[in-house]
C-alpha positions as CSV (number, residue, x, y, z in Angstrom):
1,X,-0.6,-12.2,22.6
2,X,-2.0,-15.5,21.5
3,X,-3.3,-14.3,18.0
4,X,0.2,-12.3,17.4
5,X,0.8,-15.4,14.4
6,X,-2.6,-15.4,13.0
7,X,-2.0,-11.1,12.8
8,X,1.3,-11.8,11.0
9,X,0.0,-14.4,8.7
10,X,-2.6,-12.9,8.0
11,X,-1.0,-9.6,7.1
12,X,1.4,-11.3,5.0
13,X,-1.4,-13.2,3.0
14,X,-3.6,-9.8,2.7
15,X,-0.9,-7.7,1.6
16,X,0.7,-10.3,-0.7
17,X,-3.0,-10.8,-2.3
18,X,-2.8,-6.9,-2.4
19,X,0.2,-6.5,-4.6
20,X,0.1,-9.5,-6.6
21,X,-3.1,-8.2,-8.1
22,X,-2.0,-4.7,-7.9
23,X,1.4,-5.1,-9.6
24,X,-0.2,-7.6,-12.2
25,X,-2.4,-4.7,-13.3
26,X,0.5,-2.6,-13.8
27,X,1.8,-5.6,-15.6
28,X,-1.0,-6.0,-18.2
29,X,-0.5,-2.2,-18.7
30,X,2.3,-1.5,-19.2
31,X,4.4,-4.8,-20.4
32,X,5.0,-6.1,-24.4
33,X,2.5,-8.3,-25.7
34,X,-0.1,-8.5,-22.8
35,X,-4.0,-8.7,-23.6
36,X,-4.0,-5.0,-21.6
37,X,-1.4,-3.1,-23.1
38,X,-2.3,0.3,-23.2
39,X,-5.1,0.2,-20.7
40,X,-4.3,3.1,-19.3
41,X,-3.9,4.9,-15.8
42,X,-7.8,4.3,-15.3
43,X,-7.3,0.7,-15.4
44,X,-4.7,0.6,-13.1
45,X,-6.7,2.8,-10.1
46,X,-9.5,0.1,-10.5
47,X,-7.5,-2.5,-10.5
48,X,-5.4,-1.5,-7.3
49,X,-8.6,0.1,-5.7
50,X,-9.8,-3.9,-5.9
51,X,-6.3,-5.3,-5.2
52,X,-7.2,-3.1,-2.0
53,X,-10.8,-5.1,-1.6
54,X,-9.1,-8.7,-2.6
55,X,-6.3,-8.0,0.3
56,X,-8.9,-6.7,3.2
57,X,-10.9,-9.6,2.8
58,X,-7.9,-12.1,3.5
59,X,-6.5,-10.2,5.9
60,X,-10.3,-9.2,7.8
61,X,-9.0,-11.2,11.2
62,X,-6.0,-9.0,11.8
63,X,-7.9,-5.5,11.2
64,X,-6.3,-5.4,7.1
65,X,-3.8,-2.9,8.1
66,X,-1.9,-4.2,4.8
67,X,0.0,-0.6,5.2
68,X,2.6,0.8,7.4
69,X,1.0,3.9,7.3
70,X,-2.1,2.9,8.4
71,X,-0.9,1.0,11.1
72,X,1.6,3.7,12.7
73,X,-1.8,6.2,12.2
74,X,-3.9,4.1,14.4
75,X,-0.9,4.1,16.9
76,X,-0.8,7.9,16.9
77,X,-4.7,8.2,17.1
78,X,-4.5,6.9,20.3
79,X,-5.5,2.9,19.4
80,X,-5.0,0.6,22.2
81,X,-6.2,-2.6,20.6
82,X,-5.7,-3.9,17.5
83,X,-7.4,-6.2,15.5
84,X,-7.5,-9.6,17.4
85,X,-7.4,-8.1,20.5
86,X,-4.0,-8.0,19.8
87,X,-2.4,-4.6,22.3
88,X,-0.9,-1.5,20.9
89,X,2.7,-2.5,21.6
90,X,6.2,-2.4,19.9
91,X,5.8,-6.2,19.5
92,X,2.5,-5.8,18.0
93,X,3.7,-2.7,16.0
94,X,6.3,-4.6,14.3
95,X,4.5,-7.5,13.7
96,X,2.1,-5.8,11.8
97,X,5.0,-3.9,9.6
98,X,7.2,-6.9,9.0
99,X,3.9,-8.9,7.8
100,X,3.1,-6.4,5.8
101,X,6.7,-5.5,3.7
102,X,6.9,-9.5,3.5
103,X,3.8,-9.8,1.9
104,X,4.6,-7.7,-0.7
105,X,8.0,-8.7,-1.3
106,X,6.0,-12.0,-1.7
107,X,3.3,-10.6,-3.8
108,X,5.6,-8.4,-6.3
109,X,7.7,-12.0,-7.1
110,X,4.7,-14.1,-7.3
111,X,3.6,-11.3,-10.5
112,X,7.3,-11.4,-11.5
113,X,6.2,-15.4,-11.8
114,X,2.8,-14.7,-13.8
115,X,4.1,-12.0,-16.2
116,X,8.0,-13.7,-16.8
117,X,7.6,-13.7,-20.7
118,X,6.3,-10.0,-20.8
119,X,9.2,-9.0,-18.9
120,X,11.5,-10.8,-20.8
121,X,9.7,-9.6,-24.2
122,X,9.6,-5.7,-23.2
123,X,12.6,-3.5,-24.2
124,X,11.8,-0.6,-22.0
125,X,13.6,-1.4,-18.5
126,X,11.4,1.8,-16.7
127,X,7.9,0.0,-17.6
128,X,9.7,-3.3,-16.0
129,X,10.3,-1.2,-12.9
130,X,7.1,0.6,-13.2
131,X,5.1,-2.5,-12.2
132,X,7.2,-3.0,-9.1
133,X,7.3,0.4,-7.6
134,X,6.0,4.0,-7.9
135,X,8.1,7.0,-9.7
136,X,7.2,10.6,-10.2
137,X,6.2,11.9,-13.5
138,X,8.0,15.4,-12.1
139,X,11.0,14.6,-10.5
140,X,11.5,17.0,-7.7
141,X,11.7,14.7,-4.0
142,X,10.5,18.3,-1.8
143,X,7.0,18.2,-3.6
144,X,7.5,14.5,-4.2
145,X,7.0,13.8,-1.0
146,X,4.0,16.6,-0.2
147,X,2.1,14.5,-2.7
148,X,2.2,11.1,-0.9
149,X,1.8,13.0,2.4
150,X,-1.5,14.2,1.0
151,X,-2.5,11.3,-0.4
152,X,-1.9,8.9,3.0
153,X,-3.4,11.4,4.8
154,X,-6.5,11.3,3.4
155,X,-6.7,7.3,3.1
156,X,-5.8,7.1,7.2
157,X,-7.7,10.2,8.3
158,X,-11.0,8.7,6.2
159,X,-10.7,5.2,7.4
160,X,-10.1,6.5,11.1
161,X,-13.7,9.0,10.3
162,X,-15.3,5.7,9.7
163,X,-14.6,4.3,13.1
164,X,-16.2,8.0,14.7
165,X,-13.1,8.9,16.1
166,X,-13.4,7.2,19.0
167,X,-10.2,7.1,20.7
168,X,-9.0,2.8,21.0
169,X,-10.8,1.7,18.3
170,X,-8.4,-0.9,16.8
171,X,-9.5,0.5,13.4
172,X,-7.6,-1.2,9.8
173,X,-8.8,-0.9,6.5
174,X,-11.5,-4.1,8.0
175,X,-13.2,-1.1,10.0
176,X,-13.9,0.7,6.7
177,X,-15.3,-2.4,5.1
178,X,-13.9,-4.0,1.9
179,X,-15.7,-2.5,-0.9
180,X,-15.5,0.9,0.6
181,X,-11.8,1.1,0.8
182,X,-11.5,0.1,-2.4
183,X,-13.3,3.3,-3.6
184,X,-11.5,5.1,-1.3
185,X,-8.2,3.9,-3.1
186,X,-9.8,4.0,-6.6
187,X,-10.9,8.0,-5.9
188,X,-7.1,8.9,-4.0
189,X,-5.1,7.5,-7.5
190,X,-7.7,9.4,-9.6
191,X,-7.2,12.5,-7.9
192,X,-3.8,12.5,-6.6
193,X,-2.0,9.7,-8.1
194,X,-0.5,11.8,-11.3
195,X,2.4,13.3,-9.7
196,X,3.6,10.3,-8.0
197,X,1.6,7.3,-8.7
198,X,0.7,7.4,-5.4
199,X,2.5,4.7,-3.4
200,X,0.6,5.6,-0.3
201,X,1.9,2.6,1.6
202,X,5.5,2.0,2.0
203,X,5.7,-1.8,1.6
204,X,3.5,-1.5,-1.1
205,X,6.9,0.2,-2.5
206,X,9.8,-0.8,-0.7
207,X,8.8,-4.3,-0.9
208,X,8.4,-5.0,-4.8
209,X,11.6,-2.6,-5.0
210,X,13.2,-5.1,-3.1
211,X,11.9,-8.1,-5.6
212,X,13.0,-5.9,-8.4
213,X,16.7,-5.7,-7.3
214,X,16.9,-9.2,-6.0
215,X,15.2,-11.1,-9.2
216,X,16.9,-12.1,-12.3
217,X,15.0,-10.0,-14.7
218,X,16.2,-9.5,-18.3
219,X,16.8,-6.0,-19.1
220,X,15.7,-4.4,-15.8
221,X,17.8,-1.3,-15.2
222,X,18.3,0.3,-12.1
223,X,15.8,0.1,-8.8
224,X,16.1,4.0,-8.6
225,X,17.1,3.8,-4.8
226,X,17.1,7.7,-5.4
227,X,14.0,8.3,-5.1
228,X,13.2,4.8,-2.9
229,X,12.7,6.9,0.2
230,X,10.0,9.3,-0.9
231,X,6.9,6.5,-0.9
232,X,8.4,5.2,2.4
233,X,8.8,8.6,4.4
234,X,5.5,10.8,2.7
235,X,3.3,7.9,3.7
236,X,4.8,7.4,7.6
237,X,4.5,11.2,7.5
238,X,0.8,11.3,6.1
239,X,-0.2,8.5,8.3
240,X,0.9,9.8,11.7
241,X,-0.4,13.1,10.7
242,X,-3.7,11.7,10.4
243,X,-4.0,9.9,13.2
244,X,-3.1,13.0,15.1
245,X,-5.2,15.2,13.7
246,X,-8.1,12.5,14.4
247,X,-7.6,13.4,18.2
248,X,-9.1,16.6,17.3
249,X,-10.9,16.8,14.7
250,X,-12.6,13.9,14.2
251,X,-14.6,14.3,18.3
252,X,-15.8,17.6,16.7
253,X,-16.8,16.6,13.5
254,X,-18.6,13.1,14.2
């Protein structure tokens, strides 16, 4: 358990790099008076499909879980190792998870930092909100939540593919390669990110939630704690599911 920091650290840093760059393209979107406004949802699936890339290349020594869901789907696959040689083990498990939703807390205030006149300059407290955290363009939580079970499925189940199924393969997004993932990410938002935005990650949520509630931003309305729990349970749910259907599927089919 030596390298048990470096995993943390290192999960902090990828994930932070992950949402600062993710939530800042939301933020040149979406906010008054940025050089983006009005980019559109294209923009922002390339721009967190290489928030992805930016975040698996700081975090390559710990496996770039940089997602709760991914993690918890390589413990349910059957992983033994992760990255590091770091053991499959409730230590190791909540290492990786508390890394991860610090990182982003991190990430979502250091954009809060880089964007603080746009926020203070837009009128529209949902847009300010929007950059932190995911909402659904149809409110209804039952479908809500099939959509980002969908979604994390097929992010976990593809990266887990990419390691040929092979139960104890320590697996991460590092196993799918950097530029890969990112067009995995790119092609999950462009298909299935309308309902929900797809949060597929639940720090990737929770965390910026979090820095939305906590920071003194003019104007910003309610977190919507309502709906908080739908892009933290559909991606736990989508990411165990795959890694349990990888037990059987993925000897047959590789």
């Amino acid at each position: 358990m030596d390298n048990i920091g470096v995993v943390f650290l290192s999960e902090v840093l990828g994930t932070g790099i992950l949402v600062l760059l993710g939530t800042g393209v939301v933020a040149n979107v979406a906010l008054a008076k940025n050089k983006g406004l009005g980019g559109g949802f294209l923009m922002v699936t390339i721009g967190w499909g290489f928030a992805v890339f930016a975040g698996v290349i700081v975090a390559y020594n710990s496996g770039a879980h940089l997602n709760p869901a991914v993690t918890l789907g390589l413990v349910t696959s059957g992983a033994t190792e992760f990255g590091s040689g770091v053991p499959v083990n409730f230590l190791s498990v909540l290492t990786y998870i508390a890394g991860q939703f610090l990182g982003a807390f991190i990430g979502a205030v250091f954009c809060w930092l880089a964007y603080k006149q746009h926020f203070d300059a837009e009128p529209n407290s949902a847009n300010k909100l929007g950059v932190f955290s995911t909402g659904p363009a149809i409110r209804s939580y039952g479908w809500n939540l099939t959509t980002e079970i969908i979604g994390t499925f097929v992010l976990v189940f593809v990266v887990l593919a990419f390691g040929g199924g092979r139960q104890g393969e320590s697996g991460g997004l590092a196993a799918l390669g950097a530029l890969p993932v990112a067009l995995l990410v790119i092609v999950i938002g462009t298909s299935l990110g309308g309902p929900t935005g797809y949060a597929i990650n639940p720090a990737r949520d929770l965390g910026p939630r979090i820095a939305h509630f906590v920071l003194p931003i003019k104007g910003k309305g309610t977190s919507d704690w309502a709906y908080s729990w739908v892009p933290v349970v559909g991606p736990v749910i989508g990411g165990m599911l795959a890694g349990w259907a990888s037990l059987f599927l993925l000897p047959v089919l590789t």
